[in-house]
N, C-alpha and C positions, 0 to 999 in steps of 0.2 A: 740645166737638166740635160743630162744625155741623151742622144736620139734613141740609145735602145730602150734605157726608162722610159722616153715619151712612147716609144711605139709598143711596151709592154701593157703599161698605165690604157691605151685607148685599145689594146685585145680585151683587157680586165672591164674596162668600161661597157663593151659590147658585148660580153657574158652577160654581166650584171644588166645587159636590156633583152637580152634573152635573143641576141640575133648571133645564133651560133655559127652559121653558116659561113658570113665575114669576119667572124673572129677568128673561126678555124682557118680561113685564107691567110688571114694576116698573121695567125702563128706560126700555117708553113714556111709562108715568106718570111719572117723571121728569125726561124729553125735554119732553112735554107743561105738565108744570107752569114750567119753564123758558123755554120757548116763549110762554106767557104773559106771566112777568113782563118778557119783552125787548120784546113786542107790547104792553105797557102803558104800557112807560117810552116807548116810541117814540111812543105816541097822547100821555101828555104832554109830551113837547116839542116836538109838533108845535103841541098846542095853546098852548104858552108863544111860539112862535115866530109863529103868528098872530096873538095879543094884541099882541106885539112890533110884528109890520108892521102892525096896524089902526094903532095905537098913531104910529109913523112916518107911514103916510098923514094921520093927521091934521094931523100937522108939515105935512107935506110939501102939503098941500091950502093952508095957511094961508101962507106964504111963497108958493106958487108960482101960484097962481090957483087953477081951479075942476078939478073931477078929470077933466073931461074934454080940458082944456087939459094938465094935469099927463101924463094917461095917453091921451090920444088917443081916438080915436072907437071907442065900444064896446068897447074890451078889457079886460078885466078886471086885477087883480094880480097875480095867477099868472101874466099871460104878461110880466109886467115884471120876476116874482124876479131871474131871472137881472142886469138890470141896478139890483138894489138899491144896488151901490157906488156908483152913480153920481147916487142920486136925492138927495145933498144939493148938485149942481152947478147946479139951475135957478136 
């Protein structure tokens, strides 16, 4: 059994004894620890996804000219995501 079934199964059990007080602890804790690991996985694949686009900028520098030619004056990459489909047409 999984520990989050086990530790869902003994919050469910201490309802059903009517001790809400430690249930309600052990849901935050729960909620909490959860909440983590979805905020983790989210930091890395943001990070996999920026490696990804440095990664493509480099391409895309070397084929297309200089990055200020590629990307225009002063703007950064972030305001280009949106037109990432389109940056192997130059």
């Amino acid at each position: 059994m999984s520990e989050s079934r086990a530790n869902l199964e003994q919050i469910l059990e201490l309802l059903l004894a009517e001790e809400n007080e430690q249930a309600e602890e052990l849901l935050h804790e729960y909620v909490v620890a959860k909440a983590r690991q979805q905020y983790e996985r989210v930091l890395d694949e943001s990070e996999e996804v920026e490696e990804d686009l440095d990664e493509s900028e480099e391409v895309d520098e070397s084929s297309c000219g200089s990055k200020k030619e590629a990307h225009g004056r002063g703007r950064s990459r972030r305001d280009y995501r949106s037109l990432r489909p389109f940056s192997r047409l130059c």
